[in-house]
VOPAPA-113965 format. One line per 5 residues: number of its first residue (from 0); for each residue x, y, z of C-alpha. Coordinates in steps of 0.25 Angstrom, whole numbers, plus 5000, padded with zeros to 4 digits. Example, Ala and Ser with C-alpha at 12.3 -4.5 7.8 and 13.67 -1.06 7.14 Angstrom:
! VOPAPA-113965
0) 5049 4982 5031  5055 4996 5029
This chain:
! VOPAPA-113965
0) 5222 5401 5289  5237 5402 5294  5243 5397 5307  5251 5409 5312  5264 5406 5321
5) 5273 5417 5326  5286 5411 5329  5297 5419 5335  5313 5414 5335  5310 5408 5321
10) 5322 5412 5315  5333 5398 5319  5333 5386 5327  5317 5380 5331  5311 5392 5328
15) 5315 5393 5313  5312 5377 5312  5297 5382 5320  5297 5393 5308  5299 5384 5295
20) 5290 5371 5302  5277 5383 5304  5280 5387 5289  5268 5380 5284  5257 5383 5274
25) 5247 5392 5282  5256 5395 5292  5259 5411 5297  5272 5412 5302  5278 5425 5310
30) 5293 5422 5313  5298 5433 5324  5314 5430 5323  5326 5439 5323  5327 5436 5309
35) 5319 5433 5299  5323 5419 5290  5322 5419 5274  5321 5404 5273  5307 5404 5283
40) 5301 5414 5274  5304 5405 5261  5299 5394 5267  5287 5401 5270  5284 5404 5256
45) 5287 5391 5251  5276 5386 5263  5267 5396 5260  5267 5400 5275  5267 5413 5280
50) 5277 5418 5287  5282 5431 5294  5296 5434 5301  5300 5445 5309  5313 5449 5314
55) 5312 5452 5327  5322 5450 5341  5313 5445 5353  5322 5450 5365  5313 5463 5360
60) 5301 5456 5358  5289 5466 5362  5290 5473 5349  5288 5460 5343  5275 5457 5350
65) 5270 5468 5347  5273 5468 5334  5266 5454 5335  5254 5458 5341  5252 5467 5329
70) 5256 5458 5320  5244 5447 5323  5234 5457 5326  5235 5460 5312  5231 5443 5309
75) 5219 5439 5305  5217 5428 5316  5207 5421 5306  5216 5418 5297  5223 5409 5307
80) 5222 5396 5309  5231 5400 5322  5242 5409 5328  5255 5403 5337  5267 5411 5343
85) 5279 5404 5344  5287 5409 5355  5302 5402 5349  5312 5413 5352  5323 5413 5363
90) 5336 5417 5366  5346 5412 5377  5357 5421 5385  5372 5416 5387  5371 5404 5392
95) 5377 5410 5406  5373 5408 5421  5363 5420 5424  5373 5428 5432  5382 5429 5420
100) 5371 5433 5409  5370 5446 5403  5357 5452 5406  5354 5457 5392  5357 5442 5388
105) 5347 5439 5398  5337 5449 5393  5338 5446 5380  5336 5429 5384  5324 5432 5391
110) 5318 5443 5382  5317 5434 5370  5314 5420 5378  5304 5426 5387  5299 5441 5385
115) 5298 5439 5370  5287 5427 5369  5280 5434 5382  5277 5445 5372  5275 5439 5360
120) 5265 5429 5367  5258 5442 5370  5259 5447 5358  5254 5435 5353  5242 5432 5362
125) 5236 5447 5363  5236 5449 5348  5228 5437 5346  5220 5437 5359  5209 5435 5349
130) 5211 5426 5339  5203 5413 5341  5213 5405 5332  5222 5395 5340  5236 5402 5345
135) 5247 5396 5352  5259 5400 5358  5271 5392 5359  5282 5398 5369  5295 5389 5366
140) 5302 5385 5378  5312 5377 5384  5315 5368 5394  5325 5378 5400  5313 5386 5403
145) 5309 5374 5413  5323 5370 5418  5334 5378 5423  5347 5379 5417  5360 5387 5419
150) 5363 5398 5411  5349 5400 5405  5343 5408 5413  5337 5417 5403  5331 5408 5394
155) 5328 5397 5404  5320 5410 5411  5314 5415 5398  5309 5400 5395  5304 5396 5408
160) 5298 5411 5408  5291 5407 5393  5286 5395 5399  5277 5400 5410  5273 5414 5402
165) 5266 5402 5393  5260 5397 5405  5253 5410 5408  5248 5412 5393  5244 5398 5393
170) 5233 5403 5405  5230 5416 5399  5228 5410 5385  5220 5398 5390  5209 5408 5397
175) 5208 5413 5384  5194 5407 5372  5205 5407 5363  5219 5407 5369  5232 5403 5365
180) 5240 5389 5368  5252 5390 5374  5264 5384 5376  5279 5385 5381  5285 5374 5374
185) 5300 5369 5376  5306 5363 5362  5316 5354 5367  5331 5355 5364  5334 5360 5351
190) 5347 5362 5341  5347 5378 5342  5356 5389 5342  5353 5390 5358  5358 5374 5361
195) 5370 5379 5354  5372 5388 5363  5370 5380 5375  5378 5370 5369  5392 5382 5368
200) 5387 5388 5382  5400 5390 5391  5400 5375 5401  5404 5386 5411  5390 5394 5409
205) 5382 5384 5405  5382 5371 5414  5372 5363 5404  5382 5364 5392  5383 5348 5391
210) 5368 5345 5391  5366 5355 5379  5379 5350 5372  5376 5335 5376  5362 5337 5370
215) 5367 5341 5357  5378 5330 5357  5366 5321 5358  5358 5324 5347  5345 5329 5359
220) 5343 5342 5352  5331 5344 5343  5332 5351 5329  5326 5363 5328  5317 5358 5317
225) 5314 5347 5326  5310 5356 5338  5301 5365 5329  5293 5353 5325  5291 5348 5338
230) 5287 5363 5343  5277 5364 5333  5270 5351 5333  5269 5355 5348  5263 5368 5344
235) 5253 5359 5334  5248 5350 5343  5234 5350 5349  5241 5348 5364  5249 5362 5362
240) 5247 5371 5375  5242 5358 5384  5255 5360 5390  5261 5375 5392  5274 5373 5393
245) 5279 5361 5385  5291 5353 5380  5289 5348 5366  5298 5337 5370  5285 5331 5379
């Protein structure tokens, strides 16, 4: 029996470190990345996990969920022990007040952030509206999506947009004799590509520069490898959906 996970944004930062922590023995795992990685497919074979990757951009994600939707109706739900998407992928615009933003930079933002786990959550859910195995779905968020802050608007939109879509999956699916768990979940602040570039913004576009440059002078921001771990003992633990939007940090 394999546990399946589809992970997406699995090629760098907390989503590569989710990727090699689910390569265990038993495991099925389906990376949907921009690129595909060498070293997660040899260390696959060395774990004797299963793992699939596909190349894929999510600001065009409905062609993706529809080639998902294919993909696990053609699973044998019995033999899985269970089936959890993993909605990792984001993207943020220039960090610029919204009057100044380009609205392709925006689009794109909200397209990958937002529209991309809305369908893939369907994809997802309609394709194993029937399986009676356990199935989770774990939306990563963030604490933008919860508080404003300048210059964001796109992804503080996208993730406070992810957080409440959860909250109406999470009563759709509990009306259900064998619905999904659900959660939004924010990771915490993490050493990533995206807190370098809050950290280089433009002080004149960005007021919150100092907090982002002062968290990192003080050694506050989470390795990727640690933030993974946390995410995924979340995603273990017998408490997982009690709450429908989280914060791993308690």
């Amino acid at each position: 029996m394999q546990n399946l996970t589809i992970l997406t944004g699995a090629s760098r930062g907390m989503g590569l470190a989710m990727a090699q922590q689910l390569l265990q023995p038993g495991a099925l795992v389906l990376c949907i990345s921009r690129q595909r990685n060498a070293e997660l497919q040899d260390q696959a074979e060395a774990a004797r996990a299963a793992l699939e990757q596909w190349s894929a951009d999510l600001g065009d994600a409905a062609p993706v969920a529809q080639q998902l939707a294919k993909w696990l109706r053609a699973r044998d739900p019995q033999q899985l022990a269970s089936a959890t998407l993993i909605n990792n992928a984001g993207a943020i615009s220039p960090l610029l007040a919204l009057r100044d933003s380009d609205p392709l930079a925006l689009a794109q933002a909200l397209r990958v952030g937002l529209e991309a786990p809305l369908q893939l959550c369907a994809a997802f859910l309609g394709a194993t509206r029937d399986w009676t195995v356990p199935r989770k779905v774990l939306n990563i968020s963030s604490g933008l999506g919860r508080r404003a802050m300048a210059s964001t608007a796109a992804y503080c939109a996208a993730k406070a947009g992810m957080d409440h879509f959860t909250r109406c999956l999470a009563l759709e699916e509990a009306a259900l004799a064998h619905g999904a768990t659900v959660c939004s979940l924010a990771p915490g602040v993490i050493a990533t590509d995206m807190q370098l570039q809050l950290r280089s913004a433009d002080p004149a576009h960005f007021p919150d520069l100092a907090t982002f440059q002062g968290l990192h002078a003080g050694g506050q921001l989470s390795s990727p490898h640690d933030a993974a771990r946390r995410v995924l003992a979340y995603l273990s633990s017998p408490t997982f959906g009690r709450d429908t939007v989280g914060d791993v940090r308690g």
